[in-house]
C-alpha positions in Angstrom: 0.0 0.0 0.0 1.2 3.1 -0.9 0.7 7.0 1.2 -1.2 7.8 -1.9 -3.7 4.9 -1.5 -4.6 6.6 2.0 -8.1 8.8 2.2 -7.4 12.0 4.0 -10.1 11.8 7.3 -13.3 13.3 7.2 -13.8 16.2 9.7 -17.5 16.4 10.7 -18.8 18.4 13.2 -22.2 17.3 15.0 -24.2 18.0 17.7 -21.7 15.7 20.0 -22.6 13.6 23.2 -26.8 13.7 23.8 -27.6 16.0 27.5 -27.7 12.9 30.0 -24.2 11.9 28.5 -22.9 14.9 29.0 -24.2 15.7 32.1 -22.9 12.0 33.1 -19.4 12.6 31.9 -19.1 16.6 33.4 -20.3 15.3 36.6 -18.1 12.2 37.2 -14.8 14.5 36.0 -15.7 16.7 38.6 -16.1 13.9 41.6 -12.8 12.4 40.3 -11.0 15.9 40.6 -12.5 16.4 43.9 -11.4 13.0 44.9 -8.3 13.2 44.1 -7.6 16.6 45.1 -8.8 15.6 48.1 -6.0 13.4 48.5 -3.1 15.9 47.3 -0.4 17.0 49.0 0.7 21.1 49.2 3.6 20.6 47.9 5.6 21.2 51.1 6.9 17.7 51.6 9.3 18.6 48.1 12.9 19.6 49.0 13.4 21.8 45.5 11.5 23.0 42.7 13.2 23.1 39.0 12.6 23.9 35.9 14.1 21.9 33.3 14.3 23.6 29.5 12.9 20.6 27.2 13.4 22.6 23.2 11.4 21.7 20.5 8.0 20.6 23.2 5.5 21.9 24.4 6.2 25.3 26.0 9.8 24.5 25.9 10.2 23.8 29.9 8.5 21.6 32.8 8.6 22.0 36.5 10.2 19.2 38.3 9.7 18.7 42.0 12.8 17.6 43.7 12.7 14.7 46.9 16.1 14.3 48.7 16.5 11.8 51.0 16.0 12.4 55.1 18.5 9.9 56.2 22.2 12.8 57.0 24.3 11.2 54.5 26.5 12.7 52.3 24.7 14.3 48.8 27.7 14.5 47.4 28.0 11.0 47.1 26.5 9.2 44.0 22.6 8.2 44.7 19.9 6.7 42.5 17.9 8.8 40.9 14.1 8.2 41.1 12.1 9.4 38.3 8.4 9.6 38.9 5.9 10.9 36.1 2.6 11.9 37.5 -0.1 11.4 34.8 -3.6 12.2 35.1 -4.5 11.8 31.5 -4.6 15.8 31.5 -8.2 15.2 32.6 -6.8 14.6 36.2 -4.3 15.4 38.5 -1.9 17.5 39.2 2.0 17.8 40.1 1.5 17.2 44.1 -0.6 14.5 43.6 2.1 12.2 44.9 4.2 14.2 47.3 3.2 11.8 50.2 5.1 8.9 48.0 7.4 10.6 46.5 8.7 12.1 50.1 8.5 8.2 51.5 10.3 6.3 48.6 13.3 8.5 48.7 13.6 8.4 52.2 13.2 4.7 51.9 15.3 4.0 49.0 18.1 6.3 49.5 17.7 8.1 46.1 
């Protein structure tokens, strides 16, 4: 098959989801936001916040928030680094979401 052999897609526009739908789907994304807001942190529990540039997406930059370990030792010394993406689906969610975790696995682990 070639790219040529490929129909372009059809963009239709219509009257979308019928009213109980959408009332079913704007309600239930507002109980999950207050649900899981419910359960964020403030952001308090996070040692640093960064910005890291990232050219050519998006904006160009993405706050990072920055756990270090609780346990006296020396930062100098080499340490695993814990990468955690917070999702959310860009429906949900938001950067403190996991701060409670976040704070607990790198006191845990060391990194």
């Amino acid at each position: 098959m070639k790219q040529e052999d490929i129909e372009a897609p059809q963009v239709t526009s219509g009257s979308g989801y019928f009213l109980p739908r959408r009332i079913f789907l704007s309600t239930t994304t507002w109980l999950m936001r207050t649900l899981v807001h419910s359960m964020t942190g403030t952001g308090q529990s996070f040692d640093r916040q960064v910005v890291v540039d990232t050219p050519g997406i998006g904006g160009g930059k993405v706050s990072c928030s920055v756990c270090l370990p609780k346990d006296n030792m020396n930062l100098d010394d080499p340490r695993p680094l814990l990468l955690v993406a917070e999702g959310g689906g860009f429906v949900l969610g938001e950067p403190n979401d996991g701060e409670q975790n976040d704070r607990m696995l790198s006191d845990q682990v060391g990194s």
